[in-house]
N, C-alpha and C positions, 0 to 999 in steps of 0.2 A: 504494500500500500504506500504508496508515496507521498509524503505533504510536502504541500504547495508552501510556499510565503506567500504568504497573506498580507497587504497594507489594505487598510482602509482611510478613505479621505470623507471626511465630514464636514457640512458647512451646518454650522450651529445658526444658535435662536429663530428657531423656527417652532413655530404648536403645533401639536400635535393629537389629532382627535380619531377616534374609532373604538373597535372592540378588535380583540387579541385574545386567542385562547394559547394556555403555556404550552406547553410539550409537555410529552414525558418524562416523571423524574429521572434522573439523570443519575444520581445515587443510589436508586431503587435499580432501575434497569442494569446496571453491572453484577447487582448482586441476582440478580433471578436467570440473568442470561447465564450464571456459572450454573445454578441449581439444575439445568437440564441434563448436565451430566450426571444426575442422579441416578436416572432412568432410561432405560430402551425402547420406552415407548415415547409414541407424538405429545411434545408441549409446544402448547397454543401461547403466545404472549402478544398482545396486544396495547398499544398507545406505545411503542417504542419511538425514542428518540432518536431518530437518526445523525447524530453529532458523531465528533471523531472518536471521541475516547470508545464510544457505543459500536460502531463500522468496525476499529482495532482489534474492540474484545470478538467481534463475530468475524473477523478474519482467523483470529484464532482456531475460536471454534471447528469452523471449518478446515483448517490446517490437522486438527486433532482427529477427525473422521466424522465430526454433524453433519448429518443433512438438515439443510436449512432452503423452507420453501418461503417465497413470499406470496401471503395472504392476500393484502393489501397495501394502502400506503405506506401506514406505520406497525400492520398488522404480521406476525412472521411463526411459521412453522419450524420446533428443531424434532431431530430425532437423532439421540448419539446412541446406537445401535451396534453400527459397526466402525469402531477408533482403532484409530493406531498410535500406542502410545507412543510407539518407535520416534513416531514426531514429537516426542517432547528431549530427545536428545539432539537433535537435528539443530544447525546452527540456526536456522531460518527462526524456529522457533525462538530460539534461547535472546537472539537480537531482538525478534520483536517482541515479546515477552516484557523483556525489561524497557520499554518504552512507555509503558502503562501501568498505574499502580492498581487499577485492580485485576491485573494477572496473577495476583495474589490471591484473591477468590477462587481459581482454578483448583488450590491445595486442598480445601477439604472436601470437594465433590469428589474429586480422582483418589485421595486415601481411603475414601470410605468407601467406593466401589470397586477398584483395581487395589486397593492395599498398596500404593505407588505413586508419588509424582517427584517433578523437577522443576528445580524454579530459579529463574535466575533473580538478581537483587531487584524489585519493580522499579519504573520509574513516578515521573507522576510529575505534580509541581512543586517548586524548592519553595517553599514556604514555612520550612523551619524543621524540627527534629519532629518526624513520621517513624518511630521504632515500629519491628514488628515483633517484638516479645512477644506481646500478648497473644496475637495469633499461632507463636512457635510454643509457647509455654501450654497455651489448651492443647492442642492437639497433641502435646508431647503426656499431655495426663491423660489422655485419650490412649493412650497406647504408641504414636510415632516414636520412628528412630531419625532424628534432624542428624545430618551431616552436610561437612561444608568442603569439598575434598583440595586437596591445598592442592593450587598451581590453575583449578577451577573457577568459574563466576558461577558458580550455579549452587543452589542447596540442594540436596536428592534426600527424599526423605518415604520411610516406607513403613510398615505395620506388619504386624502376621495377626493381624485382629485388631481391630479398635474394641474397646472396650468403656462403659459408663463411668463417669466420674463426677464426684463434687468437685467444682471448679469454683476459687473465686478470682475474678477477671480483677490485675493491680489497676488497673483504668475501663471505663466503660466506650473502649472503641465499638464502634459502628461496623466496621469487616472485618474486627477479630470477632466480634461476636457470631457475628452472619459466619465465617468460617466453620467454627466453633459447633453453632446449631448445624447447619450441613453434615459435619462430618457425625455428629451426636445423632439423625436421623438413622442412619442405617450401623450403626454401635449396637454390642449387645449391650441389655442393659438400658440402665436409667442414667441418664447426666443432667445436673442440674448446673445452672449459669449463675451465681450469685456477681453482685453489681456489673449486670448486662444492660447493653444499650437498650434504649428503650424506642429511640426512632420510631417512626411512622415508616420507616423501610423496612426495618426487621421486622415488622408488624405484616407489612406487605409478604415479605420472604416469609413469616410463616403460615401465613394465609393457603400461599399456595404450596407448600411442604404439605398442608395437612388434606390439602386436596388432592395432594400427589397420594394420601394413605400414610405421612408420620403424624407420629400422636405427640405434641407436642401443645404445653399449656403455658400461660405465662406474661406471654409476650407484650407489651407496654409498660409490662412493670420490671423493674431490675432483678426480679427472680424467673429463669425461664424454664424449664423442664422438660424433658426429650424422652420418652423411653423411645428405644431403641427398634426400628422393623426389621425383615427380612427384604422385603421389594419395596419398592416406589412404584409408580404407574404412573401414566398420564394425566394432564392438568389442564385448563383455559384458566387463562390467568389477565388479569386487567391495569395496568398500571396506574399509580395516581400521576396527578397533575404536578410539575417539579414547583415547589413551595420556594424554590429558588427563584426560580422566573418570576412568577406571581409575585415575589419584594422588589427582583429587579423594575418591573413596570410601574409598582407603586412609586418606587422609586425615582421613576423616568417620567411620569406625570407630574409628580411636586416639583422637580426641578425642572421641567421644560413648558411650566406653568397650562400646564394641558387637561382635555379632558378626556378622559379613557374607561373603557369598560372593559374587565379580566373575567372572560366567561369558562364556565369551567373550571373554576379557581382551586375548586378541592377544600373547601373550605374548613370541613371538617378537621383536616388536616395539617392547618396551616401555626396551630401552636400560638405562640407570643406576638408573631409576624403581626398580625393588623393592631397590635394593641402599642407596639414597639413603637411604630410608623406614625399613629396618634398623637404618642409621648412626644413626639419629634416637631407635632403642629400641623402632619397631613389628615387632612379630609376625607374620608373616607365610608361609603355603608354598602353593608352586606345584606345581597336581595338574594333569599336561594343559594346555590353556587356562585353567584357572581359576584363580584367586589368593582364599585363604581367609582372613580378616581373624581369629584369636579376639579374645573379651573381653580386656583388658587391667586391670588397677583404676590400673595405672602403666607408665611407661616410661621409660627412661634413655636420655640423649642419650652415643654414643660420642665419645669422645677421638682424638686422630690418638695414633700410636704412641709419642710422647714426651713425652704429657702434655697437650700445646696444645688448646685449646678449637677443638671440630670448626667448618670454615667451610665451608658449602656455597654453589656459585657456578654459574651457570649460564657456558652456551658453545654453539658452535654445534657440531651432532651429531658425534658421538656422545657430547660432554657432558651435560652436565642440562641441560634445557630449561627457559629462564626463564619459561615458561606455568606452572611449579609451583611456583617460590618462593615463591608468596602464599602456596600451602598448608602447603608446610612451615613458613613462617615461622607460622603461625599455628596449625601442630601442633607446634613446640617451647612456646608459650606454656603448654601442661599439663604437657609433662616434666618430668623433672630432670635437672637441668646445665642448662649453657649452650650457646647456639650464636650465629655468627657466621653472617647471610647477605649474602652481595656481588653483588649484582643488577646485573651488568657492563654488559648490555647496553642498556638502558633507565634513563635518569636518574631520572621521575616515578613508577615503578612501587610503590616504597616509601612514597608516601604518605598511604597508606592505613592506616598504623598508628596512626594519632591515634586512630580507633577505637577500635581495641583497646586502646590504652592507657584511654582512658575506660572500656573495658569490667572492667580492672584489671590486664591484662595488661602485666608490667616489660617495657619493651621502651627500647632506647636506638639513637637514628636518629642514626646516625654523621654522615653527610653522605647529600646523596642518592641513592649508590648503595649504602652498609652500617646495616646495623641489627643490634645486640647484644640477644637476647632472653635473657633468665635464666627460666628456666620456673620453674612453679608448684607444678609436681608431683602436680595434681590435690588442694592443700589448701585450696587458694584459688579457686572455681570463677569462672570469668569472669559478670558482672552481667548481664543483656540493657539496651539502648539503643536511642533512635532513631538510626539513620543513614542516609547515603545509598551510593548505590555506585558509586564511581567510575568502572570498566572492568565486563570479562568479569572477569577474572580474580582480582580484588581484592573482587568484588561472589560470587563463588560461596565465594572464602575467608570471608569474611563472615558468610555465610549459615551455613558450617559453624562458625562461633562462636559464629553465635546460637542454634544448636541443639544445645552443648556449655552454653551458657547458663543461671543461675540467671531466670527471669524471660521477661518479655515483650522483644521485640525488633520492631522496625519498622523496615525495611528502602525505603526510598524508593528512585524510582529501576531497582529491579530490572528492568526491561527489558534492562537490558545482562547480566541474567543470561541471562534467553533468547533472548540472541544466540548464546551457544555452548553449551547446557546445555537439550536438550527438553523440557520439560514436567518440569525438575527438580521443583518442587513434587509433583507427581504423583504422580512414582517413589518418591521419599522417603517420602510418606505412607504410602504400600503396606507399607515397613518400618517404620513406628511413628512416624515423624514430626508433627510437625503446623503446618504452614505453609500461612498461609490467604493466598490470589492475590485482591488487591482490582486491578481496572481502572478508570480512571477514561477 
């Protein structure tokens, strides 16, 4: 598979009005595209996001021996029936592999069904220390033997039995966990997850594990419970709406002073998100599934109760989800007041505000996990700039500053936008945007 560079050019302040439904989540869809290797029969998955990181993992797939039919648009047939693990030693594999950090999901489908896989170190985006303990530490109580063989890039790791265990997870990752319950699925035995993520993904993953036939209870709460099957079977399975996107357009309305309607929004789903976005002085009501953005010409950042300048902080679920820090730090740079962001989990995520500060946005980088913004209040509109983009996340905040922007904006780099974000250019446009997709 080959990526393109990507620039994008954008000519900012322009409104923006229409409806916009998100995609696929984008977190969810990695982890359930691994879960087909459970089984040898047909899973159905549906609302897939066709982004990079998503195409990578089903290259994979397919290199490993799926058959993979397409349904419909976003609609897709696999069947891992007949694999060849041979291709997990293959260099083809082992390069592309470590390009994507959730090739790491691939380890506890293939231990639990073949007692085997190979994994080279993932990649993913440099946004701070990503260990994978947790994921080597469960599956190691699970019964794996992890080896890392010297002169190798690769971990090989195998079982002569998975077997149940109390596990308690030192951190509540999100794909150690999803790892973790996979391979716990077809384990003898009961394993229990104590402080397990509790995500609206893993919720999805085991939705459909237990439609595949595992008996697994728990899930939203940090205790999860697995006994152990013999087979898996076939699934239809439905993805939610990415809760990511649905911030970034709130997002992209407040500050491009617009008005917008996110249909489809997953509402149920969506956690702290609209409540976070409020705190911040966006406008916002929930009709049904939808989420209705109006115009704004200004917005006020709220205060905690005593006065204290509001600090928004991510955590793992049911917290704020550090996937929208970027946005909101970079939707207080219009308000008024001030805000405090603490980006706990991720050291490097915050530095991507040099940016915006060139853009002319006051922003003050604490250290590097706080940054003090004093907004602008829309009287000072931010300049357009060449830049590049660092991550997914930092690269779609970006994008929506340059189209909150006086001027021209050039965007290098953006590929890493459409690693989590479809054909974002596209969709935008349809609402009055205009961002032109150059490939080199």
């Amino acid at each position: 598979m080959v990526n393109k560079k990507v620039i994008f050019e954008v000519e900012g302040g322009k409104q923006l009005s229409g409806t916009i439904r998100p995609q696929g989540a984008k977190n969810e869809a990695l982890q359930i595209l691994c879960a087909v290797l459970l089984t040898e029969e047909e899973v159905i998955i549906k609302n897939i996001p066709l982004i990079r990181d998503v195409k990578f993992l089903i290259k994979l797939l397919e290199g490993i021996g799926v058959e993979i039919k397409k349904v419909s648009d976003h609609d897709f047939s696999f069947k891992a029936k007949n694999l060849s693990l041979d291709y997990l030693k293959s260099e083809e594999f082992l390069q592309n592999a470590q390009k994507i950090r959730a090739s790491i999901l691939l380890v506890g489908p293939l231990l639990a069904r073949f007692g085997k896989a190979i994994m080279p170190k993932p990649g993913g985006d440099k946004i701070g220390r990503r260990r994978l303990d947790t994921h080597f530490i469960g599956l190691k109580k699970l019964g794996a033997k992890i080896d890392y063989p010297k002169g190798q890039e690769y971990y090989s790791i195998e079982t002569n039995g998975l077997k149940g265990k109390y596990i308690l997870l030192d951190e509540p990752s999100v794909t150690g966990t999803a790892n973790i319950i996979m391979a716990a699925s077809l384990a003898q035995g009961k394993t229990t997850i104590y402080n397990a993520a509790c995500e609206p993904y893993i919720q999805q993953l085991c939705r459909l594990l237990r439609s595949m036939g595992a008996k697994i209870s728990g899930e939203g709460s940090n205790l999860i419970e697995i006994e152990g099957v013999e087979f898996l079977g076939g699934a239809t399975h439905t993805m939610l709406a990415d809760m990511i996107e649905v911030g970034s357009f709130i997002g992209l309305a407040a500050m491009t002073n617009s008005e917008i309607t996110i249909e489809n929004a997953g509402v149920q789903s969506l956690g702290q998100i609209p409540e976070v976005f409020r705190r911040m002085g966006v406008k916002l009501t929930i009709n049904g599934d939808n989420i209705h953005i109006p115009k704004q010409d200004h917005y006020r950042i709220n205060k905690f109760m005593d006065g204290a300048i509001l600090t928004v902080a991510d955590g793992p679920w049911p917290m704020f989800t550090p996937d929208l820090l970027s946005i909101v730090l970079v939707v207080a740079t219009q308000a008024a007041g001030t805000l405090l962001v603490h980006q706990k989990m991720f050291e490097s995520r915050l530095f991507f505000v040099d940016k915006l500060i060139d853009m002319g946005a006051q922003i003050i980088l604490c250290d590097p996990h706080r940054a003090t913004v004093i907004g602008l209040n829309k009287n000072l509109p931010l300049r357009g700039i060449s830049m590049t983009s660092p991550d997914i996340r930092a690269g779609v905040s970006l994008l929506i500053a340059a189209l909150s922007a006086e001027g021209k904006s050039t965007i290098y780099n953006a590929e890493q936008i459409d690693r989590g974000y479809e054909a974002i250019d596209t969709r935008l446009n349809r609402l009055g945007a205009s961002i032109k997709r150059i490939e080199a």
